[in-house]
C-alpha positions as CSV (number, residue, x, y, z in Angstrom):
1,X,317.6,87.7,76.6
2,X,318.2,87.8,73.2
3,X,315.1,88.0,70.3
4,X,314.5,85.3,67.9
5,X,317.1,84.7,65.1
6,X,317.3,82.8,62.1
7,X,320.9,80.6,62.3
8,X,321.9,78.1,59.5
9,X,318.4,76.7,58.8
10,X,316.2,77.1,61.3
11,X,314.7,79.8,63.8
12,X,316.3,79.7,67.1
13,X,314.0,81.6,69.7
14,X,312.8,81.5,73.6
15,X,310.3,78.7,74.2
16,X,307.0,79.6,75.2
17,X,304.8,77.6,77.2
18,X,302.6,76.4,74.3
19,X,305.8,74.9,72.8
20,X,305.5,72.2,75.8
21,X,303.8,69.7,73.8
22,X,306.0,69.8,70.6
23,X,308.7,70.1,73.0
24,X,307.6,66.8,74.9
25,X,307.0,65.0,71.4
26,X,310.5,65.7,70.5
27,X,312.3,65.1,73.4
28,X,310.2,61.6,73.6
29,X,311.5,60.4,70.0
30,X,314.9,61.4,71.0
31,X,315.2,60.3,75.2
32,X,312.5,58.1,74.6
33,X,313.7,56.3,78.4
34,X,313.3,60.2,79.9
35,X,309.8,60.7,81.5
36,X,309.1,64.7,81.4
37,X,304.8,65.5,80.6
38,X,303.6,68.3,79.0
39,X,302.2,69.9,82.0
40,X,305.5,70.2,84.0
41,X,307.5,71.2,80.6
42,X,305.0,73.8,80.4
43,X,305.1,75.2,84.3
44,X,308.7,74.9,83.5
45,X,308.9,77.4,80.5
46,X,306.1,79.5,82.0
47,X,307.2,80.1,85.7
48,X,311.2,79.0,85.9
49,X,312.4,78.5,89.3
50,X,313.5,81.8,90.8
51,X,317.4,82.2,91.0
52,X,318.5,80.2,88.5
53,X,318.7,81.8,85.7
54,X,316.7,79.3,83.5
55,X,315.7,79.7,80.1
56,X,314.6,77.1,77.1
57,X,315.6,77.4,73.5
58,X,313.7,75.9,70.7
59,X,314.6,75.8,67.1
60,X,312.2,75.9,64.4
61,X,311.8,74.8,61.1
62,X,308.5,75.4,58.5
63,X,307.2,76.1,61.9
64,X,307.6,72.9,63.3
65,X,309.6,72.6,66.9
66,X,312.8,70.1,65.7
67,X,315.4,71.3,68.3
68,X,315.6,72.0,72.3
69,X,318.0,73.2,74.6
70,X,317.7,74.8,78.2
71,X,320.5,76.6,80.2
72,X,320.7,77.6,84.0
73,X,322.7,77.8,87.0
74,X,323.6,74.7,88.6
75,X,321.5,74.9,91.9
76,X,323.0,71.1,93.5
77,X,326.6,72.9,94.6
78,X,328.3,76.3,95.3
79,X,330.7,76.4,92.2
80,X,329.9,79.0,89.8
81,X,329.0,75.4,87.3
82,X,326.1,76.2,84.7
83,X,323.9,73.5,82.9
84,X,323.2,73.4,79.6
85,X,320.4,70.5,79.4
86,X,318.5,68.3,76.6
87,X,320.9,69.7,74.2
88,X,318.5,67.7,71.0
89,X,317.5,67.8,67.5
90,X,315.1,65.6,65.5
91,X,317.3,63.2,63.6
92,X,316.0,64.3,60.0
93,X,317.7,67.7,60.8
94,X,320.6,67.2,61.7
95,X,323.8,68.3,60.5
96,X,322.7,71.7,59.8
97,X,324.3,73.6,62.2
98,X,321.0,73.8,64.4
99,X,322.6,72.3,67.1
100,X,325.6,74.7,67.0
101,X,323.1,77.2,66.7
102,X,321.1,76.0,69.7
103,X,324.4,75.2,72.4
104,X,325.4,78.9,71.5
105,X,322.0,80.8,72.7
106,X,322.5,78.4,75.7
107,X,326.2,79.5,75.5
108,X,325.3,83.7,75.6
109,X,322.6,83.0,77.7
110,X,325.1,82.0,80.6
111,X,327.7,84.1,80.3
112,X,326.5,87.1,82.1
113,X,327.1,84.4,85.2
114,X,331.3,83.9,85.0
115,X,330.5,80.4,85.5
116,X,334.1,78.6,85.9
117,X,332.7,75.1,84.0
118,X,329.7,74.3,82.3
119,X,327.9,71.0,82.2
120,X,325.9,68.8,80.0
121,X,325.1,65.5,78.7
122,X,325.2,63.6,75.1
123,X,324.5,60.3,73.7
124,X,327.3,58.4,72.7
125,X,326.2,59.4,68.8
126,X,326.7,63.1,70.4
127,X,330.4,62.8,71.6
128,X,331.6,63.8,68.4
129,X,330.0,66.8,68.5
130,X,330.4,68.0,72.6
131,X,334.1,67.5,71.6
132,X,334.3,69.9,68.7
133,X,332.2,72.5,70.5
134,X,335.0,72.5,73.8
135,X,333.4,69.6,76.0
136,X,334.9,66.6,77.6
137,X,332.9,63.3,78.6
138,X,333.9,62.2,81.7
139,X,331.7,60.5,83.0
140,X,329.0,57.3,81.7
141,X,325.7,57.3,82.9
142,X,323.1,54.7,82.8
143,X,319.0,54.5,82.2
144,X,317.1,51.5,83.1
145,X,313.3,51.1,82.7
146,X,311.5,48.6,84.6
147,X,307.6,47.0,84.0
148,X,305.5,47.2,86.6
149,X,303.8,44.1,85.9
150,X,306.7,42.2,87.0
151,X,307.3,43.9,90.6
152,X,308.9,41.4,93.5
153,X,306.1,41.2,96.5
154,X,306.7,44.4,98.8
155,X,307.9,42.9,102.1
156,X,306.8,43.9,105.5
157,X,309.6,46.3,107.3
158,X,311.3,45.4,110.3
159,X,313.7,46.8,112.7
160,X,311.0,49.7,113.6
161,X,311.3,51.4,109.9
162,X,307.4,52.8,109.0
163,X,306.2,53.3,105.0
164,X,304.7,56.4,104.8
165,X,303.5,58.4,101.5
166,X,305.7,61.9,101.1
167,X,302.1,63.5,100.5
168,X,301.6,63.4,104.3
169,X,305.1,64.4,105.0
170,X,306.5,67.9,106.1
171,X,308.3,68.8,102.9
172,X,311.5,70.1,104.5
173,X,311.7,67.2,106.5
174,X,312.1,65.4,102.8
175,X,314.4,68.1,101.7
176,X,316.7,67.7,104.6
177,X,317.0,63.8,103.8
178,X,317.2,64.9,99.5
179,X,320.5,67.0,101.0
180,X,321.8,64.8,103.0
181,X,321.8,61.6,101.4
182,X,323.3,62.8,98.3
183,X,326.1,64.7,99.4
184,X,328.2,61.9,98.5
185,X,326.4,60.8,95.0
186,X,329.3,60.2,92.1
187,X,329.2,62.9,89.3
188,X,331.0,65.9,87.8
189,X,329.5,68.5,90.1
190,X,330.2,68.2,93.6
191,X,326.9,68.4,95.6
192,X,326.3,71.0,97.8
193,X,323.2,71.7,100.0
194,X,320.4,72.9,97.4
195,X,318.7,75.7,99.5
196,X,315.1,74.9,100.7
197,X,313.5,77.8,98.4
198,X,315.6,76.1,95.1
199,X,314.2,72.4,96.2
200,X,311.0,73.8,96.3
201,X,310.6,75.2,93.2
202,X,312.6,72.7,91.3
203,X,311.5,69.8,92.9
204,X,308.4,69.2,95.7
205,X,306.3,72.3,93.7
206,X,306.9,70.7,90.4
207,X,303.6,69.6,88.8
208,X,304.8,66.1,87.7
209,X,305.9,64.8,91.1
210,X,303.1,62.6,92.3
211,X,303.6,62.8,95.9
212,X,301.1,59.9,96.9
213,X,303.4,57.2,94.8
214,X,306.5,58.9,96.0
215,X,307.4,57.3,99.6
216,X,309.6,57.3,102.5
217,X,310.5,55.6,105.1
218,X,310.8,56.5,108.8
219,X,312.6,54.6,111.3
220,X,311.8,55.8,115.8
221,X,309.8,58.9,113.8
222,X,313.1,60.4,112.0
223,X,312.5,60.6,108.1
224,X,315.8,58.6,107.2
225,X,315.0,57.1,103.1
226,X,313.3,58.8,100.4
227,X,311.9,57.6,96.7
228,X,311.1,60.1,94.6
229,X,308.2,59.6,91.9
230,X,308.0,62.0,88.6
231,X,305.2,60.8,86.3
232,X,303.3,61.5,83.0
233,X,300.3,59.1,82.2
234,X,301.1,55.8,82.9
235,X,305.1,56.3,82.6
236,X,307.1,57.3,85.7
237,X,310.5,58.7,86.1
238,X,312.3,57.8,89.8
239,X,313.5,61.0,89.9
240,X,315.8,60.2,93.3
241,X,316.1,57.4,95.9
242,X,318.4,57.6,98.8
243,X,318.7,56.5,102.7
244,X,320.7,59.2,105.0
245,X,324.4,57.7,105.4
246,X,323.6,56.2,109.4
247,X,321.1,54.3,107.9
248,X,322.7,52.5,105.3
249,X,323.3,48.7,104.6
250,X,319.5,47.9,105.9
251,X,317.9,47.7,102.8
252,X,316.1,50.7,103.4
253,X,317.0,52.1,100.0
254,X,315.0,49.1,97.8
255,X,312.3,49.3,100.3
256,X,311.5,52.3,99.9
257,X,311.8,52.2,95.8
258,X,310.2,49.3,95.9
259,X,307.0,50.5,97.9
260,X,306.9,53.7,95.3
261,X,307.2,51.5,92.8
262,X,304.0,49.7,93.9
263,X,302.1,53.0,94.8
264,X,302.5,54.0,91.1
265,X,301.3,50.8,90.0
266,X,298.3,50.9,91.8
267,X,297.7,54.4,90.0
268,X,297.6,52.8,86.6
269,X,301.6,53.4,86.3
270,X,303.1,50.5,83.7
271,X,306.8,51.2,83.1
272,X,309.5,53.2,85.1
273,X,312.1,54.5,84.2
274,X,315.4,55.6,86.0
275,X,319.3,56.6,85.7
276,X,322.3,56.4,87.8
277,X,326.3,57.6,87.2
278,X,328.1,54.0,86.5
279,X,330.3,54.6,89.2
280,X,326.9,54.7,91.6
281,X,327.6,51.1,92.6
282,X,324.9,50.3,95.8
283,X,321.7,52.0,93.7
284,X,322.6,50.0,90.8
285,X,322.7,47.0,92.5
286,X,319.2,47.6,94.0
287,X,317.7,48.5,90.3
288,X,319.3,44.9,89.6
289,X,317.7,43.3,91.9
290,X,313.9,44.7,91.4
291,X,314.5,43.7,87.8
292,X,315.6,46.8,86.1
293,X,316.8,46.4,82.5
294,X,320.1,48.6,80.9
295,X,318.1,50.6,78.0
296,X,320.7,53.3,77.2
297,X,323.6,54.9,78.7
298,X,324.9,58.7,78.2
299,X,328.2,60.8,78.9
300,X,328.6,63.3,81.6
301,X,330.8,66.2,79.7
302,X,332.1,69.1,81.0
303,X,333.8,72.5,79.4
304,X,336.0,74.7,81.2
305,X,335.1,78.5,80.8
306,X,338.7,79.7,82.2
């Protein structure tokens, strides 16, 4: 990897895991609708998920953390796709060239990889910017946040389907439903099935997943829906919700959110927060219906490397 260096008017170096709090309070003022604590930020930084070639960027500035950007390996399909992620700086520093600066560490840091596209997300106050540096939004994606005060009542299931708490659930059994259910989820990468090691380390092992609030259900003892609970403090993220295609149209989907949604509650969570490709028509429709609100919306982009 390459050392620290000084581009237009800040220091662009590695992160290192003490940056996860400056890192957290920046990406807050920026995403403030993206829930990511210090302590996973941190594990992040400190102990990246084997395989993917992971790395964080910061950029600093009187020594003071004002810009962020991580790069890896796409780990959701087989195409040689990398991420560049969180691509931010604080708004009184932009316009410098630090976020040039930044996407180009990311940039280097990838190409050892002959990736065939790369992948990111901006803002719509962004787009300007992804399209000078080679990008293309394709794609508009949606966050909602929700208060927890204000839940519907959880009903009681029927037709045989069984709450139970992913905390007392074989994680691969939870993996195989995370593969299988979104196989068909709308975006710019075409999902693949993440390997079991790769889910592990990126999701169930990751030290913000509350596994008591996140919930599943069961229907004749098969593990068929899934709703995935990310949290710092009392904020929560609903990191992924999704029924297995032969068990779709039974409202298993907004049962099971809906029951994770109340486990958190109960664990002093206030506000959750979630996002979903426009296009992603039946989990919008459920967010609708538990009372989700529209609080910003992003673009998919993408950048051909050949």
């Amino acid at each position: 990897m390459s050392n620290s260096r000084r581009r237009s008017s800040a220091l662009i170096r590695p992160a290192h895991p003490d940056d996860a709090a400056a890192v957290v309070a920046l990406r807050t003022l920026v995403f403030p609708f993206l829930v990511r604590g210090v302590a996973s930020t941190r594990q992040l930084i400190a102990a990246p998920p084997p395989g993917l070639h992971w790395t964080g960027f910061v950029a600093e500035v009187d020594r003071h953390i004002v810009g962020w950007v991580c790069a890896s390996r796409n780990e959701h399909t087989t195409e040689a796709v990398g991420e560049v992620s969180l691509l931010h700086v604080h708004p009184d520093h932009r316009r410098r060239g630090i976020g040039s600066a930044l996407l180009a560490e990311a940039v280097t840091h990838l190409a050892p990889l002959d990736l065939t596209r790369l992948h990111g997300r901006a803002l719509p106050e962004a787009l300007p910017f992804v399209r000078r540096h080679g990008f293309t939004p394709s794609r508009q994606e949606h966050f909602s946040a929700l208060d927890l005060h204000m839940l519907p009542p959880l009903p009681t299931p029927s037709d045989g389907a069984r709450l139970v708490p992913l905390a007392d659930v074989d994680p691969r059994r939870v993996h195989r439903v995370d593969v299988v259910a979104s196989a068909d989820e709308p975006g710019d990468v075409v999902s693949g099935a993440i390997g079991y090691a790769d889910w592990l380390a990126t999701t169930w092992d990751n030290v913000g997943l509350d596994r008591d609030a996140s919930m599943g259900v069961e229907v004749d003892g098969e593990l068929v829906a899934i709703s995935l609970v990310k949290r710092d403090g009392a904020r929560m993220w609903s990191d992924y919700t999704g029924t297995v295609p032969q068990h779709r149209g039974r409202g298993l989907a907004r049962l099971v959110k809906l029951a994770a949604l109340h486990r958190a509650a109960e664990r002093g969570v206030t506000v959750a927060y979630t996002g979903n490709d426009a296009a992603n028509a039946p989990m919008l429709a459920v967010n609708d219906r538990l009372g989700y609100r529209r609080v910003a919306s992003q673009w998919s982009c993408v950048r051909e490397m050949h």
